[in-house]
Structure formats: structure tokens, C-alpha cells
N, C-alpha and C positions, 0 to 999 in steps of 0.2 A: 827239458823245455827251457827256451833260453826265459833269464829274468823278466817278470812282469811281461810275458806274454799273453793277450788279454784271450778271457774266456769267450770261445768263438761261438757257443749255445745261446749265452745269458746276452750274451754284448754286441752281436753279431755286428750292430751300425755302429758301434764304438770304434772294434775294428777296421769296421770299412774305413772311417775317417783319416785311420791311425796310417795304412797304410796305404793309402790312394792319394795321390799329388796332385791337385788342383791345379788353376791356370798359373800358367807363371815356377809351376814344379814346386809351390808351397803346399805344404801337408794340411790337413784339419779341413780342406772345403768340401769334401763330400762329391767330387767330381772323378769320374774315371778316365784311366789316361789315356786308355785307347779303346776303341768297339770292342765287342765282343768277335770270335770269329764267327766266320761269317756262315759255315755250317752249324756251327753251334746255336746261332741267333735264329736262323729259319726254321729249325731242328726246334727250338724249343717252343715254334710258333703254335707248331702243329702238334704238341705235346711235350707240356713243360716236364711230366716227370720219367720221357723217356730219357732224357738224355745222359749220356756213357759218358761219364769222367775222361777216360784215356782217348776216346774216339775226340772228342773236342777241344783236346789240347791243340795249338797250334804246333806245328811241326818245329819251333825253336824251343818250345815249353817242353816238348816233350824229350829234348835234348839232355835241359836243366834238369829235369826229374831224373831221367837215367843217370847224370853226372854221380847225385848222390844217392844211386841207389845200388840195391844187391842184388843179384838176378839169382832166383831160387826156386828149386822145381821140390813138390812137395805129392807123395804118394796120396792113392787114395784112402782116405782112413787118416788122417795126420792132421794135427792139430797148427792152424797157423796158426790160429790166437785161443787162449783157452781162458773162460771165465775165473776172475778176481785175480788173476795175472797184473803184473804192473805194467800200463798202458805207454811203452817208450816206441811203437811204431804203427805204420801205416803199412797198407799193401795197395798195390794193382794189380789184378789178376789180367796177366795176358791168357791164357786158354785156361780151360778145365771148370768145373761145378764146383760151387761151396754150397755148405748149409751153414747158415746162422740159427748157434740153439741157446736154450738157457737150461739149467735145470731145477727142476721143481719135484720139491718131492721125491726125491730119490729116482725121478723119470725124467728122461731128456724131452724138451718140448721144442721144434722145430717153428721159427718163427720166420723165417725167410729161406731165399737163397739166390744169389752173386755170381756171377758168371763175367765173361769176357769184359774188359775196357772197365771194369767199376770198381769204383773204391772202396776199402774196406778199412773199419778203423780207426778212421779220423774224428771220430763224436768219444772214444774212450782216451786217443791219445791227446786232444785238445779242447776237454772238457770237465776230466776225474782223471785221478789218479789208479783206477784200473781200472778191467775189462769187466761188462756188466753180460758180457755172452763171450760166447765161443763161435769163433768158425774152423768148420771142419769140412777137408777137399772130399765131394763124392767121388773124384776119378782124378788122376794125375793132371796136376794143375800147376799152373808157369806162373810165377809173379815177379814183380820186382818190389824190393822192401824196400822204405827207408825210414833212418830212425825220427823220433819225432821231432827234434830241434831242428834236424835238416830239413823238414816237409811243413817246420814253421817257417824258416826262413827261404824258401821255396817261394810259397806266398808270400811274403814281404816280398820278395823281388820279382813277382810275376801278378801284380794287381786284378787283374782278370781273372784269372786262377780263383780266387778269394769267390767271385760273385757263384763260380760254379758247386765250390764247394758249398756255400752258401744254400743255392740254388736243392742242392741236393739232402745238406741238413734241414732243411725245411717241409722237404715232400715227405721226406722218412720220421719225421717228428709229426707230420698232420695226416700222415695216411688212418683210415680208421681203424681204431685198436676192433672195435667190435669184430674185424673180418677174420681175425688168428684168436678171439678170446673164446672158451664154449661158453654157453648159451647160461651154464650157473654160476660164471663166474663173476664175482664182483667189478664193479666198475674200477679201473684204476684209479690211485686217489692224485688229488692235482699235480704233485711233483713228479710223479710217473709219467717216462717217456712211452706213448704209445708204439705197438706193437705193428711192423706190416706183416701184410697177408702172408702165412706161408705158401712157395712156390710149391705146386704137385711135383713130384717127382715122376720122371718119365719110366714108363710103365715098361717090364719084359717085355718082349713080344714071343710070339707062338702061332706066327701063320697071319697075322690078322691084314686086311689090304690096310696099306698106309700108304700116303701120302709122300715120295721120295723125291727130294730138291738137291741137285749136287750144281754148285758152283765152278765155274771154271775161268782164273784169268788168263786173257791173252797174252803170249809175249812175256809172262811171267819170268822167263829166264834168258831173257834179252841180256846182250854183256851192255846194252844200254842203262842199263839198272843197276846199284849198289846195292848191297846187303843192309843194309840200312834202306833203301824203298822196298826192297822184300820185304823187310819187316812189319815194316808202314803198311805195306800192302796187306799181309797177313791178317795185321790186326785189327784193319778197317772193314774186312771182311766179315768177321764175328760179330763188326758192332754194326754192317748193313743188315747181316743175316736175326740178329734181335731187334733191330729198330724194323726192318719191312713186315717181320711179325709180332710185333707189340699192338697190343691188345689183343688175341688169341689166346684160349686157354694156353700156359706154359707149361705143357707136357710133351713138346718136342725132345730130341737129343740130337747131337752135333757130332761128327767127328771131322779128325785134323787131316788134310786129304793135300796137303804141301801147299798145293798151288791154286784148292779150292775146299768147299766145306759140304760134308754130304747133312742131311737134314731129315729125318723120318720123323714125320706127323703121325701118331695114330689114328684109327678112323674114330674117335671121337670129336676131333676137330673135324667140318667137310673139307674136300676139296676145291668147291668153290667158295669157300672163305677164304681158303690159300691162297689162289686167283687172285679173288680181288685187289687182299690186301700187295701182294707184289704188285698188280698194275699200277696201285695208288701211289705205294709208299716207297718202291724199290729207285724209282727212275728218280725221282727228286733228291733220295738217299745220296744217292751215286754222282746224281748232278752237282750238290753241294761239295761231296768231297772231292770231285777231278777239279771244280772252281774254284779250292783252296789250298791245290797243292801243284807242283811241280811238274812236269812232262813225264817226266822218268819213274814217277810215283805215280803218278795217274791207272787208272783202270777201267778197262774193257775187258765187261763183261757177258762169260755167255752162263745160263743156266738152263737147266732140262728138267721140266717136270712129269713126273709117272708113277703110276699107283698101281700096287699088289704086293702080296704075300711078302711078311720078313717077317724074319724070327733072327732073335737075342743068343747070342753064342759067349762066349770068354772073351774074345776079340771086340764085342761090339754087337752090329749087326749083320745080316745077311740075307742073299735070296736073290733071287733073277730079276725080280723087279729093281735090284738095284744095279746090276750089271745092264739092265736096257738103258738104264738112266745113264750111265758113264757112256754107251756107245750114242746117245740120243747128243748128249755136249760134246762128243768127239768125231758126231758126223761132218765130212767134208764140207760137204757144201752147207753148211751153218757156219763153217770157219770160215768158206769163202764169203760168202754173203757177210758176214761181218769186217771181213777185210777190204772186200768192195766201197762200200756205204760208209766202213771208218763207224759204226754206231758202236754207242756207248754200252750196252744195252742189247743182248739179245734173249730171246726165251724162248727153249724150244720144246714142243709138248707132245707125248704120245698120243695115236689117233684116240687111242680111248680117251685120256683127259680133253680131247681135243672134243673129241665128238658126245661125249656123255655131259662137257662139264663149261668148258670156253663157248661153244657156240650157240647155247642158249644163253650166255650172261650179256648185261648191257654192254660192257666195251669188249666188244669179241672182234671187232675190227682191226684190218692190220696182217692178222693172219695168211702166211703164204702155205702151199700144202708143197713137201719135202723127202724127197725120197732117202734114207740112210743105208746107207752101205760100210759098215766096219767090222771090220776082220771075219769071223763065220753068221754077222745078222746083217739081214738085207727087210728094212718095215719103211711102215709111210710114219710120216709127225708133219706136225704144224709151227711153223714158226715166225718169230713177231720181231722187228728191231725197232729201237729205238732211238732217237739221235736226230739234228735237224736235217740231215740228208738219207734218214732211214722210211721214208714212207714205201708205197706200196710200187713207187715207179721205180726207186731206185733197187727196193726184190727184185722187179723183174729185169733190170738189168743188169745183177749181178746173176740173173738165172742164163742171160747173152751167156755172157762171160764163160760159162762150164756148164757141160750136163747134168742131168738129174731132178732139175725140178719138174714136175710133170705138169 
């Protein structure tokens, strides 16, 4: 840690002072030198403590970050950071599951867990001189490390940066210890950082209907595009796919699908909880970030939702009801339809969610009915765009356009 770098727990406004330049680019007035971004600021309007470290970076921050960092893929079962270790880095997890544990008692006790776009780290490397837990990856996880002096002086040169980490040691220092403490255990005493809730972990499955969301972006492999907006794109995806189900029990699982993210709810979450929260939270997600970036980074999107039978294999998951779901986002005329209309935003749902689940809820409007035709399945779904030329006229004149809607 470079010299007299100030402790960012005890001092957090000390810091801010130190490293934020007032009017005129003099240090010490407590003024920020530029907004916040602009997904980041509406993001946290609507839920200060969902917000994803990596997803809110600005796309030049996030440059700076990678400059000094190390890109490392860590098996499942592997120690990125291991308790009373000496606290010399930080992580950001691009894919995969952690668990944050401690141990007590000769038993490991599970007090969180980290997933895509969030930071890991930063309270042991710029706070104590070592790790007061451990994180450890549930499934093969991607991050990029860097050491701590570099991810101080990161922050010194990205002043915004500051307010989110900020932003984030705070939620995690005030969340209630009572929600991960059992019921006989002592209250912590005052210097004790409280404890967040530990995440459920996502459940085997063995038949059970769930709830299946697979992502798809448009044009994902456009030579319009750099590897570098892939990536962008990738990683915005993980952090639309937790922020449009944040608040929901967190006992989903995710996997890496290149160019989209599959998602299996079990049925202890409903289906039209699912619903909802995408109608709410998915289109404004997505709005903020095409409104903060680039043409060529931007993204349209389509998603397909459908419910039934998976079961848990070595691979992952599996089952028919996830193969309807890949042929429901890869039906034609949903590709048309979204290419018509140019929406940001499409959703496309089996008749059964359609008919058991969408058309009894309050915003079920929108809804066009859609006939899918791909490779050996020929079913009906329903589908909804989004976008300000996606209403219900410009369906149906993207329905002119080619056959198949009925």
C-alpha cells in the first residue's frame, strides 16, 4: 500500500477530500469532479445496495482497471483469498460463484456469496493488514486481480470510483448481522464488522418445473463489433441478469451460453414473480446501459421464458424444457419482429407461461401471439417488444412483413 494511504473504513470523508479536486482542480473541498455515471446513478435510485462494482464502471474506468490487472481463471473449489492471509489484493469477478466463509470452531460458517461484476477484497486489502474470511469459487470463476497499491492508486485517479466503493463498504458494513447470526449467538461487540446474509445456494435439481430464462443478443457477432464490446457486452449481461432479479430469493443458477445467459429458477420462487420483476426492472436495466455506451457495444435484446422439468447433471443443467426455451429465442419471426421495430427489448414466452402466468398479471399488455417454427418444433408463444417504436402496431407490421403470426 503506497505511504500514508488513508484508512478508507475509519476515514472514508477524509479520503474523499484527499482525493477529489474542487473548483478550480484544488484538492481538500470536498467537491466531485464529475457525475456519477449515468447508469450507475439511476441504478442506485432504485436500489442503492444492488449496485455491481464492474457493471458501473465507466467504459474508460474500466480500461484503467484492466491496465493493472491480471486476468485469472480459478477452479471450482480454490481459494482466491484465504482467511489471515496478507491482504496485498483485490478481485472482480467476471463469471462464476464465490462463497465468502470464516471459520469458527473448527467449522467453516458461510456468510455470503459474490458473483458477476462485484468486488471482492477491498475492506481486508485497504483496511487491516490481512484477510478476516476467505473466498472460495463454487464453480470455475473468471476474475481480474490487482495488487493493492495499484487498485489504490486506481482510485486516486478515477474520483468516482471512490464514491462507489464507498457506496458498497457501507451497505456491507450496515447490512443486519442478525440475518447470517443463529438465534444463540451473542451480539457482536462494537468493533465487530457486521455479518451479510448468507446467499442460498442453488439447489440440485431432479425433475422439478422451473422456471427457464435464456438470453440472447442480437448481432452478437457483427465484424461491427470488437472484442473488447464482446466483452462489455458479456459482462453487462450477468449484471442485467442479477440486477432485473434482485430481490428474489437468490437460489437461481446461471450458465455461460457465449452470446447469452441461461437461468433456472426453481419452483420455489413463482413464475409470476419472475414476470414481474423483468417487466419492471429488465427494460430500464438495459435502457441505462445502451444510454451509456457506444453503438457497437450496445445491445438488443431477445429473451424466452418457459417452465418445466430440469434435472442437475455434471455439466450443469438439463431437460426439454430448456431446449424449448433456446428454440422459443431462436424463433424466426421474433428475430424478425425485433429487426422490424429495431426494439431494444424483446420477450418471448411459452403458451403455457403465457396463458397460466402473463395473462392474468396487471401489465400483460403488449402481448402479440406467434407461431415458432425451428428445426423439428413447430408451438405457439407469445411475444412482447419493447422500445419506442415497439408497440402493438408496429407487431403487426412487422407481422406484413413475413408469415407466421396468426
Amino acid at each position: 500500500m503506497p505511504a500514508g494511504f488513508p484508512d478508507l473504513t475509519s476515514s472514508i470523508g477524509r479520503l474523499s477530500r484527499l482525493v477529489r479536486p474542487g473548483p478550480g482542480g484544488t484538492e481538500g473541498s470536498g467537491q466531485v469532479a464529475r457525475p456519477y455515471p449515468r447508469e450507475l446513478r439511476v441504478h442506485r435510485r432504485r436500489n442503492p445496495a444492488a449496485v455491481i462494482f464492474w457493471a458501473a464502471l465507466e467504459p474508460a474506468e474500466r480500461k484503467a482497471f484492466r491496465s493493472v490487472a491480471v486476468s485469472r481463471t480459478y477452479a471450482a473449489g480454490t481459494w482466491l483469498i484465504r482467511e489471515d492471509d496478507p491482504a496485498d489484493h483485490v478481485i472482480v469477478i467476471l463469471s462464476g460463484r464465490t462463497k465468502i466463509c470464516v471459520e469458527e470452531d473448527g467449522r467453516e460458517r458461510v456468510l455470503a456469496e459474490r458473483g458477476p461484476g462485484q468486488l471482492v477484497g477491498e475492506r481486508g486489502a485497504l483496511h487491516v493488514s490481512v484477510r478476516s474470511a476467505s473466498v472460495i469459487a463454487l464453480e470455475t470463476v473468471r476474475a481480474l486481480v490487482v495488487r493493492t497499491a495499484d487498485f489504490a492508486a486506481f482510485i486516486s485517479e478515477h474520483p468516482t470510483v471512490l464514491d462507489l466503493v464507498e457506496s458498497q463498504l457501507y451497505d456491507r458494513l450496515t447490512e443486519d448481522p442478525a440475518a447470517s447470526r443463529p438465534a444463540d449467538t451473542a451480539a457482536p461487540s462494537p468493533v465487530a464488522v457486521p455479518r451479510p446474509p448468507a446467499r442460498q445456494h442453488p439447489q440440485l435439481l431432479d425433475g422439478e418445473n422451473c422456471t427457464v430464462i435464456l438470453s440472447d443478443v442480437a448481432g452478437f457477432g457483427s465484424r461491427d463489433r470488437t472484442d473488447d464490446d464482446r466483452r462489455m457486452i458479456r459482462e453487462a449481461l450477468f449484471s442485467m441478469t442479477h440486477g432485473a432479479l434482485q430481490g428474489l430469493p437468490d437460489v437461481w443458477s446461471w450458465d455461460d451460453r457465449g452470446d447469452g445467459v441461461l437461468t433456472v429458477i426453481p419452483p420455489s420462487v413463482s413464475t409470476a414473480r419472475i414476470i414481474q420483476h423483468l417487466h419492471r426492472e429488465l427494460p430500464a436495466i438495459l435502457g441505462d446501459y445502451n444510454g451509456a455506451h457506444h453503438e457497437t457495444a450496445r445491445i438488443q435484446l431477445r429473451m424466452a421464458v418457459n417452465v418445466g422439468p430440469v434435472a442437475s447433471d455434471i455439466m450443469g443443467v438439463t431437460g426439454e424444457a430448456i431446449i424449448v426455451t433456446a428454440r422459443l429465442v431462436d424463433a424466426p419471426l421474433f428475430k424478425q419482429a425485433m429487426a422490424v421495430t429495431r426494439a431494444s427489448l424483446g420477450l418471448i414466452a411459452s403458451a403455457f407461461v403465457y396463458e397460466t402466468v402473463i395473462r392474468h398479471a396487471q401489465d400483460a399488455t403488449g402481448y402479440a401471439p406467434v407461431q415458432v417454427e425451428v428445426k423439428e418444433s413447430s408451438m405457439a408463444a407469445w411475444m412482447r417488444l419493447f422500445g419506442p417504436a415497439a408497440g402493438p402496431a408496429a407487431i403487426a407490421g412487422a407481422a406484413r412483413s413475413g408469415p407466421g403470426f396468426p
